[in-house]
C-alpha angles and dihedrals in degrees: 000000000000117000112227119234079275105063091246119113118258129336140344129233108220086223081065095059095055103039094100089059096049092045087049101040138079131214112256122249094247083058092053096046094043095044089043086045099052087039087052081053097048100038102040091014088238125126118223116194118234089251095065097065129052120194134201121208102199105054092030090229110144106209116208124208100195124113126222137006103350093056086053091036086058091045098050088050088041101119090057095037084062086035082061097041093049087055089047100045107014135260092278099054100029114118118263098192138023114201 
Protein backbone atom coordinates (compact mmCIF):
# COMPACT_ATOMS: atom_id res chain seq x y z
CA UNK A 1 0.00 0.00 0.00
CA UNK A 2 1.17 3.68 -0.75
CA UNK A 3 1.56 5.86 2.07
CA UNK A 4 -0.23 9.53 1.42
CA UNK A 5 2.05 13.02 1.93
CA UNK A 6 0.87 12.36 5.67
CA UNK A 7 2.27 9.32 6.52
CA UNK A 8 -1.52 7.58 6.75
CA UNK A 9 -2.53 4.74 4.01
CA UNK A 10 -4.69 5.68 1.28
CA UNK A 11 -6.84 8.16 1.13
CA UNK A 12 -8.68 10.65 3.46
CA UNK A 13 -12.48 11.44 3.73
CA UNK A 14 -12.87 15.04 4.21
CA UNK A 15 -15.62 14.08 6.90
CA UNK A 16 -12.54 12.63 8.65
CA UNK A 17 -10.75 15.83 8.79
CA UNK A 18 -13.35 17.58 10.47
CA UNK A 19 -14.59 15.11 12.87
CA UNK A 20 -12.67 16.55 15.78
CA UNK A 21 -14.51 19.99 15.23
CA UNK A 22 -18.05 18.49 15.05
CA UNK A 23 -17.38 16.29 18.12
CA UNK A 24 -15.98 19.63 19.93
CA UNK A 25 -18.29 22.06 18.82
CA UNK A 26 -21.67 23.16 19.61
CA UNK A 27 -24.52 24.55 17.28
CA UNK A 28 -24.96 28.37 17.62
CA UNK A 29 -28.02 29.86 19.21
CA UNK A 30 -29.36 31.48 15.82
CA UNK A 31 -29.22 27.34 14.44
CA UNK A 32 -31.41 26.13 17.48
CA UNK A 33 -34.08 28.93 17.18
CA UNK A 34 -34.29 28.72 13.83
CA UNK A 35 -34.38 24.64 13.73
CA UNK A 36 -37.19 24.72 17.12
CA UNK A 37 -39.04 27.55 15.15
CA UNK A 38 -39.44 25.62 11.52
CA UNK A 39 -40.23 22.03 13.81
CA UNK A 40 -43.23 24.33 15.91
CA UNK A 41 -44.33 24.97 12.43
CA UNK A 42 -44.24 21.47 11.27
CA UNK A 43 -45.39 19.88 14.09
CA UNK A 44 -48.54 22.57 15.41
CA UNK A 45 -48.55 24.61 11.65
CA UNK A 46 -47.76 28.09 13.66
CA UNK A 47 -45.00 30.34 12.97
CA UNK A 48 -42.95 31.86 16.15
CA UNK A 49 -40.69 34.74 15.43
CA UNK A 50 -36.83 34.41 16.58
CA UNK A 51 -37.47 36.91 19.24
CA UNK A 52 -39.70 34.94 20.96
CA UNK A 53 -37.52 32.53 21.85
CA UNK A 54 -33.92 32.92 23.72
CA UNK A 55 -31.54 30.05 23.76
CA UNK A 56 -28.49 29.02 26.03
CA UNK A 57 -26.13 27.29 24.86
CA UNK A 58 -24.56 26.00 27.90
CA UNK A 59 -27.22 24.44 29.71
CA UNK A 60 -29.21 23.52 26.31
CA UNK A 61 -32.77 25.17 27.98
CA UNK A 62 -35.00 27.04 25.03
CA UNK A 63 -36.84 29.73 26.72
CA UNK A 64 -40.32 30.78 25.05
CA UNK A 65 -41.80 34.09 25.32
CA UNK A 66 -45.51 33.28 24.13
CA UNK A 67 -48.56 33.47 26.41
CA UNK A 68 -51.70 30.72 26.51
CA UNK A 69 -52.39 27.82 25.14
CA UNK A 70 -49.61 27.43 22.51
CA UNK A 71 -46.81 27.88 25.09
CA UNK A 72 -48.70 24.78 27.29
CA UNK A 73 -49.64 22.97 24.07
CA UNK A 74 -45.58 22.94 23.27
CA UNK A 75 -44.84 21.88 26.74
CA UNK A 76 -47.32 18.98 26.94
CA UNK A 77 -45.74 17.63 23.35
CA UNK A 78 -42.30 18.57 24.70
CA UNK A 79 -40.64 15.26 24.69
CA UNK A 80 -41.38 14.93 20.83
CA UNK A 81 -40.86 18.35 20.11
CA UNK A 82 -36.85 17.57 21.52
CA UNK A 83 -37.25 14.01 19.89
CA UNK A 84 -37.67 16.24 16.46
CA UNK A 85 -34.93 18.84 17.22
CA UNK A 86 -32.02 15.81 18.21
CA UNK A 87 -32.72 14.30 14.66
CA UNK A 88 -32.46 17.71 13.21
CA UNK A 89 -29.47 18.88 14.90
CA UNK A 90 -27.76 15.82 16.45
CA UNK A 91 -27.60 14.30 19.94
CA UNK A 92 -24.85 16.78 21.02
CA UNK A 93 -26.59 19.99 20.16
CA UNK A 94 -30.46 18.86 20.64
CA UNK A 95 -32.25 20.73 23.29
CA UNK A 96 -32.52 19.11 26.73
CA UNK A 97 -35.14 21.50 28.25
CA UNK A 98 -38.07 24.05 26.95
CA UNK A 99 -39.07 26.68 29.47
Amino acid sequence: MEKNKRGGKGNVKISDLFKKYTDVLKAPQGTVVKNFIEVIEDLFNVTLRADQCSYSVVSRTLSLRISGTLKTEILLQKKKVIQHMTQRLGEKNSLKEIL
